[in-house]
C-alpha positions, 0 to 999 in steps of 0.5 A: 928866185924863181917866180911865176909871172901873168904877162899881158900880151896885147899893145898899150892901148888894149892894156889901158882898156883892159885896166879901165875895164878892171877897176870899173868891175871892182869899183862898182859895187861902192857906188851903192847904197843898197846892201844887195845891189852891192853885193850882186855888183861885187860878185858879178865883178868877181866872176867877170874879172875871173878870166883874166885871173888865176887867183881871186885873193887879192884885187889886181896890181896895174904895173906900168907898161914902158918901152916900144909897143910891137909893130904890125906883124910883130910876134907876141907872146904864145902859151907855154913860151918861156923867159927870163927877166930881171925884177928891179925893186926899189932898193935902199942900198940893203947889205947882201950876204953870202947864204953860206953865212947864215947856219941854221942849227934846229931849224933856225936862222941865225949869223955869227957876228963878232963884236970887239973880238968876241963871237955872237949869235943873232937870230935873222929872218930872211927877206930875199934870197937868190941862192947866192947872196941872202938879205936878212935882218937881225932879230932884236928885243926891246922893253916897250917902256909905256907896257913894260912888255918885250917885243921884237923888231927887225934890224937892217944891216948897217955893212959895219958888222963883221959877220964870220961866213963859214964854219960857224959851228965851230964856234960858242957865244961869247968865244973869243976869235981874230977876224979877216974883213973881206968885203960886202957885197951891195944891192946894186 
C-alpha cells in the first residue's frame, strides 16, 4: 500500500535532541498547577512543535533509529527525493488471502468459506491489504450473556478454513460443492 512517510534526516545525535526537544514542549504544561499557565504552555508547544509537523492531530511517535550514522560528507536526503522501503510489523503469523477471494456484492465484503462441503458466506473486514495478498477477519455475532444483547467480534483466520477464491458468485449459502485445497500463504 502506498504511504507517505516524515523522515528525520539528521545524525542520531541531532535526533535524540530533536526528540528531547519534543517531549519537553509537550510535557510542560503538566508541570502546572495554574489552569492558564497550562494552557499557554500547551499552545506555545503547539506552535513550536508545528514546524516540525505536517499535522497536529496526534502527539508525535519516536521510532527507533537503527544502522550506521553517515559519514563526514555523506549525502543525506534532499526535498522531493523518492524511496522505497519494507515496513515490518510485528506479526502473529496472520493467514493472508489472495484479494480476488473476498467479493464484494452491495458494497460489502464478505469470503465464501465451505464447511463440511457446503458454501457460507462470511461477512470480513479488511485489515491490510496490498493489492495482492488481503488480511481480513471474519465478522461474527455472539449473545452477551450478562445483557442478553448481540454484539460483534472479529475472528482471525485459523488457516484451517477452506475459503473458495474465485468465482464466488456462482455460488448460494448453503449449496453444496467439492473443494481443491491449495495452500495458504503466510505473513512472513
Amino acid at each position: 500500500m502506498r504511504v507517505e512517510v516524515d523522515l528525520f534526516n539528521g545524525s542520531k545525535e541531532q535526533y535524540q535532541e530533536f526528540k528531547r526537544q519534543g517531549l519537553a514542549t509537550f510535557l510542560a504544561p503538566f508541570g502546572q498547577t495554574q489552569v492558564a499557565s497550562a494552557l499557554t504552555l500547551a499552545n506555545a508547544g503547539r506552535s513550536r512543535w508545528g514546524q516540525n509537523r505536517k499535522s497536529m492531530d496526534a502527539f508525535p511517535l519516536f521510532p527507533r533509529i537503527e544502522g550506521e550514522t553517515p559519514a563526514v560528507g555523506a549525502h543525506h536526503l534532499l526535498a522531493g527525493m523518492t524511496g522505497y522501503m519494507e515496513l515490518r510489523l510485528p506479526s502473529d503469523n496472520a493467514y493472508l488471502l489472495p484479494v480476488g477471494a473476498i467479493y464484494s456484492p452491495g458494497g460489502k465484503r464478505y469470503l465464501v468459506e465451505v464447511v463440511q462441503g457446503k458454501v457460507h458466506v462470511v461477512p470480513v473486514v479488511v485489515r491490510a491489504e496490498d493489492g495482492r495478498l488481503a488480511r481480513v477477519a471474519k465478522v461474527t455475532q455472539r449473545v452477551n450473556l450478562k445483557t442478553g444483547e448481540r454484539e460483534t467480534m472479529l475472528q482471525e483466520l485459523t488457516g484451517r478454513e477452506e475459503i473458495v477464491t474465485s468465482g464466488q458468485g456462482e455460488l448460494s449459502e448453503g449449496q453444496e460443492v467439492r473443494t481443491n485445497p491449495g495452500r495458504w500463504p503466510v505473513q512472513p
